[in-house]
DOMARNU-871754 format. One line per field, with one value per atom (N, C-alpha, C, CB): x, y, z negated. Coordinates in steps of 0.001 Angstrom, whole numbers, always signed. Glycine has a CB too. Example, Ala and Ser with C-alpha at 12.3 -4.5 7.8 and 13.67 -1.06 7.14 Angstrom:
px = +13190;+12300;+13200;+11308;+12850;+13670;+12900;+14084
py = -5690;-4500;-3300;-4473;-2250;-1060;+30;-598
pz = -7800;-7800;-7800;-9046;-7080;-7140;-7870;-5725
END
This chain:
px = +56602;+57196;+58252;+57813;+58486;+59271;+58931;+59557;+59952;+59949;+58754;+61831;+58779;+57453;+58164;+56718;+56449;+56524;+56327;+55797;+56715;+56157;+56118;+57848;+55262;+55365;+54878;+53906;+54962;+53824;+53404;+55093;+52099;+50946;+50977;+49294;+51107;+51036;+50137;+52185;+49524;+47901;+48337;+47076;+47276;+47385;+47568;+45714;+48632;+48481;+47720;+49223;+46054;+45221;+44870;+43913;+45423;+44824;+45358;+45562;+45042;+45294;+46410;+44444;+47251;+48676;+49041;+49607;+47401;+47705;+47646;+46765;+47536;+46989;+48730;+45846;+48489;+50103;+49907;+50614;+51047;+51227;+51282;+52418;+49724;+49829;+50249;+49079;+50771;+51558;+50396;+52299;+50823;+50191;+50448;+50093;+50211;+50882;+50540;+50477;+51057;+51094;+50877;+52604;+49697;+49422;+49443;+47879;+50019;+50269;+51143;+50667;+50827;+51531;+53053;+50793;+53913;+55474;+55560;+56589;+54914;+54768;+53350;+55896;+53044;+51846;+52015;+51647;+51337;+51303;+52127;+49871;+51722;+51861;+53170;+50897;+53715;+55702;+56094;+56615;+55952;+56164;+55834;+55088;+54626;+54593;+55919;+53465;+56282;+56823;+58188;+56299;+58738;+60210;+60585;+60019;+59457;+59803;+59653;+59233;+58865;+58993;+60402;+58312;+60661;+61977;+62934;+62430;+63402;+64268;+64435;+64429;+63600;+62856;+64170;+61330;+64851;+66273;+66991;+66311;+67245;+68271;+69322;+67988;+70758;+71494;+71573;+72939;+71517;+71475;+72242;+71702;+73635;+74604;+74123;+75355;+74067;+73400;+72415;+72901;+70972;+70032;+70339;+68971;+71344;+71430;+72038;+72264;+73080;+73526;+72927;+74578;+71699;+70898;+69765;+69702;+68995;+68485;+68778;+67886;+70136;+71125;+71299;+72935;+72078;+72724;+71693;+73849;+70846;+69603;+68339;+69015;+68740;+67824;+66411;+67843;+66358;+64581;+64312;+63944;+64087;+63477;+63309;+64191;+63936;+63924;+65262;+62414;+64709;+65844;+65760;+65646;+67355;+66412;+67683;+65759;+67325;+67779;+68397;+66448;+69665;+69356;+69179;+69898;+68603;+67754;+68589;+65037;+69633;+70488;+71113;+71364;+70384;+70714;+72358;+69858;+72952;+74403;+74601;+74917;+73548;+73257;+74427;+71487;+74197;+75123;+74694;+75319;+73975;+74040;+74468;+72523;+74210;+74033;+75089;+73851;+76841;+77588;+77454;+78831;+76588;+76701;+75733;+76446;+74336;+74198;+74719;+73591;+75493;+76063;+77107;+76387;+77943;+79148;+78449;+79451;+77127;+76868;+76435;+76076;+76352;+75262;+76681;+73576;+77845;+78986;+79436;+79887;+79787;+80048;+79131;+78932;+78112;+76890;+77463;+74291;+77533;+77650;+77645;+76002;+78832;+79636;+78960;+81794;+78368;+77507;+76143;+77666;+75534;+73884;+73942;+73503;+73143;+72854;+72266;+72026;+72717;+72807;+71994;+74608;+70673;+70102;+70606;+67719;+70983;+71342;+70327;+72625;+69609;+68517;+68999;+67156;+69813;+70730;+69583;+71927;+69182;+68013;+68558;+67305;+69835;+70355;+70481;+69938;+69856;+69802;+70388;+68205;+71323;+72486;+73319;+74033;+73604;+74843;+76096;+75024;+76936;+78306;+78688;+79405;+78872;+79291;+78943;+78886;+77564;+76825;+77669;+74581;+77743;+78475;+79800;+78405;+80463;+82028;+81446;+83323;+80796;+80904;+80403;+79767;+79642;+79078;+80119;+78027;+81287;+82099;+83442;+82288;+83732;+84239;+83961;+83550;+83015;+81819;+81998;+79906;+81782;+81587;+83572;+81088;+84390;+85651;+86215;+86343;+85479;+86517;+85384;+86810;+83867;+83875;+83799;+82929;+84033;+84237;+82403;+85499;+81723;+80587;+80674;+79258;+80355;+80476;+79148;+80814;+78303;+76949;+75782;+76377;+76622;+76324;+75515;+77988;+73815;+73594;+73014;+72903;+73321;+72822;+71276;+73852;+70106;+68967;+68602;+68310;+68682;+68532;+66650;+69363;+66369;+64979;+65019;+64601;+63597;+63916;+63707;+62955;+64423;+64612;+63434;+65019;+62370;+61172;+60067;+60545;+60251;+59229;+60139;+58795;+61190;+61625;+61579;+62785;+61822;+61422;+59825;+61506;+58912;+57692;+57094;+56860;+57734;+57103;+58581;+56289;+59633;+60630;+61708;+60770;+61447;+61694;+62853;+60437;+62383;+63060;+64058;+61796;+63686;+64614;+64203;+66732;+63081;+62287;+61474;+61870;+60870;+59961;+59990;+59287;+61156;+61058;+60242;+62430;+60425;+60307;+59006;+61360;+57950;+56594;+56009;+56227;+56371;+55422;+56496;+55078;+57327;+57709;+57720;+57284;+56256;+55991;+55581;+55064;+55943;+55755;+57228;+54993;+57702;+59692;+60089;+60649;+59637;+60187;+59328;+59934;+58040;+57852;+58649;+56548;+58846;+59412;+60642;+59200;+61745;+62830;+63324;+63109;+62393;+62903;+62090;+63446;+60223;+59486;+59314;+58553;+59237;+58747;+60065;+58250;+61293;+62461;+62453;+63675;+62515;+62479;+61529;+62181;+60643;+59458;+59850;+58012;+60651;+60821;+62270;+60572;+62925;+63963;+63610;+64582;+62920;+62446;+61709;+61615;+61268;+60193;+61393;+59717;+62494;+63197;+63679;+64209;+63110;+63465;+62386;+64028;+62258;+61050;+60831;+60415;+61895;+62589;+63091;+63353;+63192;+64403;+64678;+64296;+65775;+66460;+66457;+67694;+65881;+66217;+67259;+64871;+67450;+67963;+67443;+69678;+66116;+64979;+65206;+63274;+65300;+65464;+64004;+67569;+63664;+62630;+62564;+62362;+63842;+64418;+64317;+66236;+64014;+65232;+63668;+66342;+62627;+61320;+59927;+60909;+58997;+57962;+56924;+57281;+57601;+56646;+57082;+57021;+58283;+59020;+58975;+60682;+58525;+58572;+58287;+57633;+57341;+56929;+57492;+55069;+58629;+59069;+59060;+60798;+58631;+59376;+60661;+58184;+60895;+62303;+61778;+63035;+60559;+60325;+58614;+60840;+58306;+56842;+56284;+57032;+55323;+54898;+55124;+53631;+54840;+55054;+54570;+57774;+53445;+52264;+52607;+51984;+53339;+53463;+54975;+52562;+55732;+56879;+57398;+57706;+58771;+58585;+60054;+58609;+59564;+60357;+61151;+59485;+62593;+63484;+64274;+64625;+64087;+64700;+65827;+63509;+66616;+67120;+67861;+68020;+67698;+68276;+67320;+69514;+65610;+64664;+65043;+63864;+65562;+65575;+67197;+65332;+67621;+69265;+68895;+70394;+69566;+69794;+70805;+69748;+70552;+71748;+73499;+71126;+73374;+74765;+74773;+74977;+73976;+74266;+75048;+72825;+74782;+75134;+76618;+74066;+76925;+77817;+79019;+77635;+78574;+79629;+79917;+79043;+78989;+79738;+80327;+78946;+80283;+81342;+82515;+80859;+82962;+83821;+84583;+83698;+83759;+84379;+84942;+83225;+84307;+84947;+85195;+84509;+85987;+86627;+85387;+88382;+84883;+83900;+84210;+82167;+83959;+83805;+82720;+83684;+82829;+81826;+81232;+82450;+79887;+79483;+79970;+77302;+80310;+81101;+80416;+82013;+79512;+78270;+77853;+76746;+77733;+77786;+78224;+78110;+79391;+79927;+79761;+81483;+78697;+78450;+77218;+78648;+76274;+75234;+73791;+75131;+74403;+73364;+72967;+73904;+72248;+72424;+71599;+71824;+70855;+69915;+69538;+68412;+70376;+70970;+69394;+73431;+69044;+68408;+68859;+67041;+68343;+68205;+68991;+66585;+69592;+70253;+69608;+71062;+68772;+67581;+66289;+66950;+66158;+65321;+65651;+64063;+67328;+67551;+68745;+68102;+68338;+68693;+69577;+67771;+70114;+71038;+69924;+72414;+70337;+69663;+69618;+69607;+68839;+69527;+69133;+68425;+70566;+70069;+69069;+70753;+68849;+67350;+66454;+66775;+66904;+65457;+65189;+65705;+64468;+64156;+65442;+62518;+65836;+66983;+66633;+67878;+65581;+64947;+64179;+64242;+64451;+63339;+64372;+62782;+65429;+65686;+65697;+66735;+64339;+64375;+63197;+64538;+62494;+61466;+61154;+60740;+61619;+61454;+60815;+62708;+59446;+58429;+57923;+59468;+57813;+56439;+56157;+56688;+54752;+53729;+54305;+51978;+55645;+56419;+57109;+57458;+57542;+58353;+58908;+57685;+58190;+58971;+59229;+58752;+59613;+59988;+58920;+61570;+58394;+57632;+58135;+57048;+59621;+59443;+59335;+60593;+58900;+58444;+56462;+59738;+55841;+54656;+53735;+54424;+52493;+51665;+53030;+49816;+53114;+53774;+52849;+54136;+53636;+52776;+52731;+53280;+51867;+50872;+51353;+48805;+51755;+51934;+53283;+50509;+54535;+55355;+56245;+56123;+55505;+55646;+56385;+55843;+57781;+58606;+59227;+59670;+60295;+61045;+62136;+61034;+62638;+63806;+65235;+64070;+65564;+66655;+68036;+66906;+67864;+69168;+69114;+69564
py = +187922;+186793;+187326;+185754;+187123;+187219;+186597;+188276;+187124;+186824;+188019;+187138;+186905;+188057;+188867;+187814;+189825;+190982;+191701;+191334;+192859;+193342;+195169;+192926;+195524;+197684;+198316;+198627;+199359;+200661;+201698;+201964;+201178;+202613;+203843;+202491;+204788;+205986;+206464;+206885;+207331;+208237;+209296;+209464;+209293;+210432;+211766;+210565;+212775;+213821;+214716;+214204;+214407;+215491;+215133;+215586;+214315;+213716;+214948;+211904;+214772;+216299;+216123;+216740;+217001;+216517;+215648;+217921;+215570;+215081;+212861;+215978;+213013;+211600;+210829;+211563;+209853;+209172;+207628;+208907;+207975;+206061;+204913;+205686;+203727;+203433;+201639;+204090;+200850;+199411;+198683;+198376;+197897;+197213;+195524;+197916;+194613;+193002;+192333;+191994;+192303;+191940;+190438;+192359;+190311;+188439;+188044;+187784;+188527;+188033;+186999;+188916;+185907;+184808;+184917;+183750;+184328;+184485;+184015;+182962;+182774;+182322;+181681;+181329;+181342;+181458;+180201;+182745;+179487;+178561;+178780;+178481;+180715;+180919;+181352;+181809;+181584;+182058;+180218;+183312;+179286;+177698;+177750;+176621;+177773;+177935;+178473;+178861;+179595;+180539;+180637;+181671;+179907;+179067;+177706;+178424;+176937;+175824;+175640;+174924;+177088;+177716;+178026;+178866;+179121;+179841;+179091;+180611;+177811;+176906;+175709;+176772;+175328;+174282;+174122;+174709;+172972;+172550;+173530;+172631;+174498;+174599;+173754;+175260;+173763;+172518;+173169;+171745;+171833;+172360;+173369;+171436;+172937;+174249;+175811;+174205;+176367;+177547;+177799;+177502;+176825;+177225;+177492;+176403;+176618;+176799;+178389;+175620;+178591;+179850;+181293;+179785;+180886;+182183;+182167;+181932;+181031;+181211;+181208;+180734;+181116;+181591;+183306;+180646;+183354;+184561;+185787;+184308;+185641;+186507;+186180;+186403;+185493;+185315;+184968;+186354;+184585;+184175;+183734;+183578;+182848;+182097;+182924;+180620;+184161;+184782;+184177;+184375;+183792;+183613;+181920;+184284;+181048;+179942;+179250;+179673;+177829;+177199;+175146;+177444;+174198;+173435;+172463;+173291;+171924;+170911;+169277;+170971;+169146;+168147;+166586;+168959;+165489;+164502;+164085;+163682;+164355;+164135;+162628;+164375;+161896;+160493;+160583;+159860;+159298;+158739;+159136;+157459;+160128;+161037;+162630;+161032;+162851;+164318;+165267;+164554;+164452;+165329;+165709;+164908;+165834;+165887;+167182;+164589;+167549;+168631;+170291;+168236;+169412;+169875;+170841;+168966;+169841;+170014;+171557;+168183;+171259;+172409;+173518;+172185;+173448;+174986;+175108;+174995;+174893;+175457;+176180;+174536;+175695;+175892;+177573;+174148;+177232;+178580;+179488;+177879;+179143;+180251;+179167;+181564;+179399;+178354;+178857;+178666;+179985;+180297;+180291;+181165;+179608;+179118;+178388;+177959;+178716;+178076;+176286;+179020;+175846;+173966;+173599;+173113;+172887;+172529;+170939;+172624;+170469;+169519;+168381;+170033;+167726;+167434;+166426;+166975;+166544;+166044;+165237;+167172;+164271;+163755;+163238;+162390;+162946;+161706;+160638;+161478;+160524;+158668;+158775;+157840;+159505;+159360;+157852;+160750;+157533;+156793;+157819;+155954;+157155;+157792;+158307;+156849;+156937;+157288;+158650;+156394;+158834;+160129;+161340;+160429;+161373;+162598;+162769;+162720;+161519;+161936;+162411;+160412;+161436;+162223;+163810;+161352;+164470;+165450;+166194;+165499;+165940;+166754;+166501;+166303;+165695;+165407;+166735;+163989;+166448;+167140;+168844;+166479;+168936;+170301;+170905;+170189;+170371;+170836;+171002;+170277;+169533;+169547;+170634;+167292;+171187;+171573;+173320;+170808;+173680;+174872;+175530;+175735;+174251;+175227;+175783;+174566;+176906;+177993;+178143;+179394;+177545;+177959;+176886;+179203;+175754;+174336;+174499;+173412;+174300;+174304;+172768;+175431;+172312;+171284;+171181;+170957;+170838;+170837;+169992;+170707;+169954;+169262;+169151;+170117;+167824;+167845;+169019;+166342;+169426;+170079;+168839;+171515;+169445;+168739;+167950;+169686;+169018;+168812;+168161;+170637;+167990;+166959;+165614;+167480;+165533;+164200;+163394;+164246;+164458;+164243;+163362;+165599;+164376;+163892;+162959;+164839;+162835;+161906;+160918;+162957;+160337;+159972;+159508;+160442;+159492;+159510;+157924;+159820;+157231;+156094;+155819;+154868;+156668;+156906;+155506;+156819;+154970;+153621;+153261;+152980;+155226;+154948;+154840;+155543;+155081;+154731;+153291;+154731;+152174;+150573;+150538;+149554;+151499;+151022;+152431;+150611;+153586;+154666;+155048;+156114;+154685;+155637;+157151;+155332;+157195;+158205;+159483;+157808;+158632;+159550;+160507;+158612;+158879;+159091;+160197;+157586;+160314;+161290;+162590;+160470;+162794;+164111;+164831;+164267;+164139;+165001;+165203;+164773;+164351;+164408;+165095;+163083;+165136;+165756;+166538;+165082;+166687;+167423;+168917;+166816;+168950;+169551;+170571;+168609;+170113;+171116;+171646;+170670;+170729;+171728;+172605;+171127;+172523;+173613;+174811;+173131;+174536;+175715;+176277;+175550;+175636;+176050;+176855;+174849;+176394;+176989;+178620;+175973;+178531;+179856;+181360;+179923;+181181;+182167;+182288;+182221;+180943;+180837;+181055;+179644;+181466;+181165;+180296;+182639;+179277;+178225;+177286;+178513;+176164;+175039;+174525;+173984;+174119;+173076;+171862;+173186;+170519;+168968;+169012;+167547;+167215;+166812;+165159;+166873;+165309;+164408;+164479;+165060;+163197;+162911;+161447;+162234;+161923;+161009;+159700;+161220;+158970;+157915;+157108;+158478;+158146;+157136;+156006;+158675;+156675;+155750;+155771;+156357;+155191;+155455;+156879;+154067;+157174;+157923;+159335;+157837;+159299;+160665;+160645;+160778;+159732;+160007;+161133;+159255;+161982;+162612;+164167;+162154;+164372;+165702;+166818;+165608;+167647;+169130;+169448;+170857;+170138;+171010;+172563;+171599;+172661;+173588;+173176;+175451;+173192;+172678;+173931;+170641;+173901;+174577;+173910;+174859;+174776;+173553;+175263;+172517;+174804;+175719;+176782;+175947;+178144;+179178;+179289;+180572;+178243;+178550;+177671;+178429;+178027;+177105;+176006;+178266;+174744;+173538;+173330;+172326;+173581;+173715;+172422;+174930;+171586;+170214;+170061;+169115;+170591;+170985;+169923;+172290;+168375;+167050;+166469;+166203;+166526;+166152;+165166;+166935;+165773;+165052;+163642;+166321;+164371;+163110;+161810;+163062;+160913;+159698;+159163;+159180;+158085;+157487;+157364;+155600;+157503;+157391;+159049;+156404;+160056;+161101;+161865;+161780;+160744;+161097;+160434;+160557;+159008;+158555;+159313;+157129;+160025;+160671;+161995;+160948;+162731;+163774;+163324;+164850;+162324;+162155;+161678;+160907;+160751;+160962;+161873;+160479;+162714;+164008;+164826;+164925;+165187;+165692;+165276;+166576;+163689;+163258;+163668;+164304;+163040;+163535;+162457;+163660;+162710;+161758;+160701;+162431;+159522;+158473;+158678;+157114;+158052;+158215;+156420;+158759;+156831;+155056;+153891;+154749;+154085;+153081;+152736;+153985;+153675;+152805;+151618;+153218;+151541;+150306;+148886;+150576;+149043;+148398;+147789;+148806;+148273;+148146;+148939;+146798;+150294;+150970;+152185;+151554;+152496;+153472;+154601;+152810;+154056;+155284;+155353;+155190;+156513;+156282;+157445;+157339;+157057;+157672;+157386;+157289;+157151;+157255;+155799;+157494;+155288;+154280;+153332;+154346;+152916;+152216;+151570;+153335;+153059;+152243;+152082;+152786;+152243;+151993;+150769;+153552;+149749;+148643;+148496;+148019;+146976;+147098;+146849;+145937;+147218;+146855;+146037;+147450;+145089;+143704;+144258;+141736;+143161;+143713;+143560;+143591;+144526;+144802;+145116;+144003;+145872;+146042;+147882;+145643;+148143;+149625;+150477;+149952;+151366;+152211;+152895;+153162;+152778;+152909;+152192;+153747;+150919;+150105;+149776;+148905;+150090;+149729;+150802;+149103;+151660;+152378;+152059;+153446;+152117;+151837;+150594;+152713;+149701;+148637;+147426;+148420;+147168;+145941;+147089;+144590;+148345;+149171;+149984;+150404;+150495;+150998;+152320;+150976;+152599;+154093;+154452;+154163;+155329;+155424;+156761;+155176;+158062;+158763;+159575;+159344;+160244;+160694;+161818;+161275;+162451;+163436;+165191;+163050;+165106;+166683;+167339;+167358;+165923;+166514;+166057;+165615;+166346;+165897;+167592;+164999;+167364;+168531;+169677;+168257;+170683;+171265;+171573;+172429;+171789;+172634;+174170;+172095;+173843;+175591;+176413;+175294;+175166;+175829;+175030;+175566;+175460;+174543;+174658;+174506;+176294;+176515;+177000;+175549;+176762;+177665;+178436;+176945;+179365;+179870;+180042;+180129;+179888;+179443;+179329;+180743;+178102;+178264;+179085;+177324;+179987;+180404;+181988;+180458
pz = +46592;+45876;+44921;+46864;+43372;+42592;+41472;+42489;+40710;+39085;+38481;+38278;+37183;+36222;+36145;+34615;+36386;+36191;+34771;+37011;+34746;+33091;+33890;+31136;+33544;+33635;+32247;+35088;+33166;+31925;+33161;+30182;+32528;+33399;+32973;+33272;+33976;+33118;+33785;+32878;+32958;+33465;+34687;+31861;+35069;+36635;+36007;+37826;+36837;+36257;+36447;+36210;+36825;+36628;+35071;+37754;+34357;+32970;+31904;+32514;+30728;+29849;+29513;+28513;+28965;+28755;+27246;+28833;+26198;+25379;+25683;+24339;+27063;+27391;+27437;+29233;+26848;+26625;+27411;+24542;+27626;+28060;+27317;+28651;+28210;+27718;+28125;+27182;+27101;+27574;+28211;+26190;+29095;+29614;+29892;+30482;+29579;+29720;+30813;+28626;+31736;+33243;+33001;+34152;+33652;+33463;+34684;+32782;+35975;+37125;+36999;+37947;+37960;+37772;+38284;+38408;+37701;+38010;+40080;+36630;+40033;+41365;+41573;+41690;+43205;+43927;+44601;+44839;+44904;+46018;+47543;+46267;+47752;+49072;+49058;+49708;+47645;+47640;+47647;+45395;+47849;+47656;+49147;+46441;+49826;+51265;+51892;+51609;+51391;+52173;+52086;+51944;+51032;+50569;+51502;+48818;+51428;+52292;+53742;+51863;+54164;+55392;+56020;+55257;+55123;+55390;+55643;+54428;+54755;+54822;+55366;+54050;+55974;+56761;+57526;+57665;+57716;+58627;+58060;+60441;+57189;+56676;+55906;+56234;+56137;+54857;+54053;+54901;+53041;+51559;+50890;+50820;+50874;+50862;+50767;+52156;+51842;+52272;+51416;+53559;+51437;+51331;+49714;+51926;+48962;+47715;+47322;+47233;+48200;+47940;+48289;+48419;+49227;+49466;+47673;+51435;+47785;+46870;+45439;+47094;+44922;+43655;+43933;+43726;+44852;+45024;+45482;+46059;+46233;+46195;+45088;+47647;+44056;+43091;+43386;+42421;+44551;+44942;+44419;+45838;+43019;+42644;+40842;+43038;+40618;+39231;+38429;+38396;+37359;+36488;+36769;+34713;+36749;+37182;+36569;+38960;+36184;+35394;+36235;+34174;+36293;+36427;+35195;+37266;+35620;+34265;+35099;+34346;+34239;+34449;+33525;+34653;+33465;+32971;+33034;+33523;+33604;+33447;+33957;+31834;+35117;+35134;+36322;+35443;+37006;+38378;+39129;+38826;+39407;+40747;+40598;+41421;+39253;+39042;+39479;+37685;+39589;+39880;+41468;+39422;+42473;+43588;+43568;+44347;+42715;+42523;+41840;+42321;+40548;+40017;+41004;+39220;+41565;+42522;+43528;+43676;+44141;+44884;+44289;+45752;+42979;+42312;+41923;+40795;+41365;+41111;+42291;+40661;+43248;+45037;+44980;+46446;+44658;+45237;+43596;+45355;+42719;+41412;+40031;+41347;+39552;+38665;+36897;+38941;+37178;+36014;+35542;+35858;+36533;+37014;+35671;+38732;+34436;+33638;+34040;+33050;+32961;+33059;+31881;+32842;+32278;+30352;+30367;+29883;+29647;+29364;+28067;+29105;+28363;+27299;+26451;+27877;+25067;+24498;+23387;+24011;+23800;+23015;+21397;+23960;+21426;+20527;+20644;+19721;+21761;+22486;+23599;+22928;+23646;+25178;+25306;+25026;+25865;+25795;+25535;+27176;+24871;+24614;+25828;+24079;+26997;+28170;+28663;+28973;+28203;+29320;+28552;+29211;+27348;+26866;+27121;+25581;+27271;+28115;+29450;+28447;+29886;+31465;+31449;+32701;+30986;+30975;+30672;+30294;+29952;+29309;+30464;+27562;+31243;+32451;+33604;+32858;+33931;+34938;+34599;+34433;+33421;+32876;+33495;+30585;+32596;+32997;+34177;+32555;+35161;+36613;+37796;+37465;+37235;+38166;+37963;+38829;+36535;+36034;+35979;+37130;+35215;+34802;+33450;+34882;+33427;+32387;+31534;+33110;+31852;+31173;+31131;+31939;+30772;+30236;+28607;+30116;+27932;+26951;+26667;+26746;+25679;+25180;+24332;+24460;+24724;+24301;+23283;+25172;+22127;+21050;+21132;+19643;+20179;+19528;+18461;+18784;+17874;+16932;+15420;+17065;+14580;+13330;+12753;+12361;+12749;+11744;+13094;+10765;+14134;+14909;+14856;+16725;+14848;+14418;+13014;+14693;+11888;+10778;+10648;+10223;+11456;+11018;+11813;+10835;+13213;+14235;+14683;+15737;+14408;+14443;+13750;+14798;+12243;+11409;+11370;+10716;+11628;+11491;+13133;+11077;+13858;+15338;+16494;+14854;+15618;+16498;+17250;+16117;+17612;+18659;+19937;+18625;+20163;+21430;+21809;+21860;+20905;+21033;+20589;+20134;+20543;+20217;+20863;+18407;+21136;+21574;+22963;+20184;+24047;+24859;+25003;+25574;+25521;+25906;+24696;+26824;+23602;+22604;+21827;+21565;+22072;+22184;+23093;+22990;+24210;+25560;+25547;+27241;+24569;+24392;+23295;+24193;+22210;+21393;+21462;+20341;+22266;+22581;+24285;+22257;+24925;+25816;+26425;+26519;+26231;+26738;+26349;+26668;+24969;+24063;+23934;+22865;+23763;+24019;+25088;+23952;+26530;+27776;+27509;+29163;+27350;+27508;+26799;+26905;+25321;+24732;+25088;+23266;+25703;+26718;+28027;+27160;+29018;+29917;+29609;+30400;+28591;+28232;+28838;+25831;+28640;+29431;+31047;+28779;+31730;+33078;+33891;+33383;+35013;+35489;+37243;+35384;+37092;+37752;+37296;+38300;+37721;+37707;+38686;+36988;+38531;+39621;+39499;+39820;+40259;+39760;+40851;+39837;+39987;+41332;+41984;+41128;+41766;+42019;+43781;+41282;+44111;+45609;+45939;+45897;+47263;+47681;+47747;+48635;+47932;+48116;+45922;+49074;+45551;+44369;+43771;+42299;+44131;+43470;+44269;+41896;+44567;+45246;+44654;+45253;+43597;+42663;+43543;+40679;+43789;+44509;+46032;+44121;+46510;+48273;+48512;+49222;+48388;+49354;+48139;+49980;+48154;+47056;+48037;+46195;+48161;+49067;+48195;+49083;+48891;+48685;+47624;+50682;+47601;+46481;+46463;+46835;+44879;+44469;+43062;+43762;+43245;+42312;+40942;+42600;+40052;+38438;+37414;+37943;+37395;+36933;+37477;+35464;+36688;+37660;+37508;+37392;+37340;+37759;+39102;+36591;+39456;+40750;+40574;+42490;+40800;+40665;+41913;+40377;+41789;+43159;+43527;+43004;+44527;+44549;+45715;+44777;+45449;+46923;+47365;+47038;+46777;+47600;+47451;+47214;+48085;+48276;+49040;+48598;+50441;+51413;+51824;+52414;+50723;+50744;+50774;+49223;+51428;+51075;+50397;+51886;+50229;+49199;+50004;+48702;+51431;+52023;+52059;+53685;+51680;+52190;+50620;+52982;+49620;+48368;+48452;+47169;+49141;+48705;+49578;+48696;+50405;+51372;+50616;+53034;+50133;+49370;+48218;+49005;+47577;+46240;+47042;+44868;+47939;+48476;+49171;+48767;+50247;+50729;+49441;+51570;+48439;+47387;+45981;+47321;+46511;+45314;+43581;+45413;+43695;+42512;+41595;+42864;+40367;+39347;+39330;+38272;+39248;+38850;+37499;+38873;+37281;+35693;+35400;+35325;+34162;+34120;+34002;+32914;+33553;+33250;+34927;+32177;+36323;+37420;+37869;+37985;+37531;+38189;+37333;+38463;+36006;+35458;+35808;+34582;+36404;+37103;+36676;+37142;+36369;+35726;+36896;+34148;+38072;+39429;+38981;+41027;+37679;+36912;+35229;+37619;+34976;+33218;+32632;+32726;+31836;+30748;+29129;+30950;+28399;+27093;+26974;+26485;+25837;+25741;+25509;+25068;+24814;+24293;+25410;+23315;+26222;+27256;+28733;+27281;+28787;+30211;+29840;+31236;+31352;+31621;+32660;+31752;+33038;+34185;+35339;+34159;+36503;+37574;+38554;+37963;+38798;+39276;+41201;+38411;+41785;+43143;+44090;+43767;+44520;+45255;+44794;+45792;+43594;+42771;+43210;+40540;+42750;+42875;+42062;+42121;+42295;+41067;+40184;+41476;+40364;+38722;+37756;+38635;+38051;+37993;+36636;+39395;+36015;+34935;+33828;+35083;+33930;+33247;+32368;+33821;+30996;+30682;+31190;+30923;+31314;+31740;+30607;+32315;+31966;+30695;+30005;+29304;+30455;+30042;+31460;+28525;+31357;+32488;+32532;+32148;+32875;+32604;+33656;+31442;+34575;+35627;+35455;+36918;+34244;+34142;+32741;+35105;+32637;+31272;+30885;+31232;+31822;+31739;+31802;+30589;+32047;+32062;+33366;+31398;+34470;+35833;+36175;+37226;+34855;+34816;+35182;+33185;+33831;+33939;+33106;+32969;+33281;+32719;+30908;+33810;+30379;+29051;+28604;+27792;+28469;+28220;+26884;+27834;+25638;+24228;+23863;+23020;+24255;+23987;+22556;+25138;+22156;+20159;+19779;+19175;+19674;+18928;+20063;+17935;+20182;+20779;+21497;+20484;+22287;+23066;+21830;+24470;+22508;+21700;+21604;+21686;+23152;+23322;+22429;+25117
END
């Protein structure tokens, strides 16, 4: 189990001495089904805590990235990958359609818990230009809105990780019940390490450690996306049920099929 690989073969030395080395492009997959077996093996009743700081600090998972909305739960993951290593890169998917709120809080979050390696993921220019142009699709294409604004960057963000971190929990939608604590996501591996939290198990760590609220909570928003297509949530409804709401949508897509050609080059 590791991160990609890359070598160079060199010829046997019964070979002539004019025989040179030569490169070779390692197409072994970064991860396997049976390193995902063998992760959620290992950790099985482990608490989260721990399990976060073995797999940061012994790098099991390669180079690895959290992929963080900055919503009303996020500071409770946040809070523990700082705890385990305060320099664990943070992508932040800065669509243009944040709420204001989300960018104070993010900028809250970022200071009180001393992350150092917070990047902001922009669209790129010229897919908005040509597919976005008027900034209105969200209100007639969704899912067309959430590739070019938040799919299509992760992907060319990720091309240097070969991990992420959510902080997708089982509880928050029927779509997520059944999450492990680590899943494959083509050949990289998708790390969820509050699979198993509940919502009192969330509300006890922002209290145990005094955490920041996102402000738009107490307004009645328990799950923030994009400004345009997230709603308040009336009670008893699902907590996400004010997202995409009055369309056939439950997620944004950058926890879908992964993509194969995601085009240009990392931005970092």
């Amino acid at each position: 189990m590791g991160a990609h690989r890359s070598g160079r073969a060199e010829m046997p030395d019964f070979m002539p001495e004019t025989a040179r080395r030569i490169d070779r492009i390692d197409t072994t997959p970064r991860f396997t089904a049976a390193d995902v077996a063998r992760l959620n093996a290992r950790f099985e009743g482990v608490d989260t805590e721990t399990m976060l700081r073995e797999v940061i600090g012994e790098k099991l998972l390669g180079e690895l990235a959290v992929v963080s909305s900055f919503g009303t739960e996020s500071a409770v993951l946040l809070d523990l990958v700082a705890r385990a290593d305060p320099a664990t890169p943070v992508l932040f998917l800065e669509t243009g359609k944040m709420f204001d709120e989300t960018l104070a809080y993010r900028d809250t979050l970022v200071a009180r818990l001393g992350l150092t390696a917070v990047c902001n993921i922009t669209p790129d220019p010229e897919d908005i230009a040509e597919k976005d142009a008027t900034g209105l699709r969200w209100s007639y294409d969704p899912d067309g809105c959430c590739e070019i604004r938040k799919v299509l960057p992760l992907a060319r963000a990720m091309r240097r990780f070969d991990s992420s971190i959510t902080g997708r929990k089982a509880f928050q939608a029927s779509t997520r019940s059944a999450i492990p604590r680590f899943e494959l996501d083509g050949d990289r591996i998708k790390f969820n390490p509050l699979a198993n939290w509940t919502k009192t198990d969330l509300e006890s760590w922002f209290e145990q450690r005094d955490l920041p609220r996102h402000p738009l909570e107490a307004k009645g928003y328990p799950s923030i996306g994009c400004a345009p297509c997230t709603s308040i949530v009336k009670p008893g409804e699902d907590p996400r049920a004010g997202r995409w709401r009055g369309w056939d949508k439950t997620e944004c897509g950058i926890h879908g099929e992964p993509l194969t050609n995601p085009g240009d080059e990392p931005v970092f």
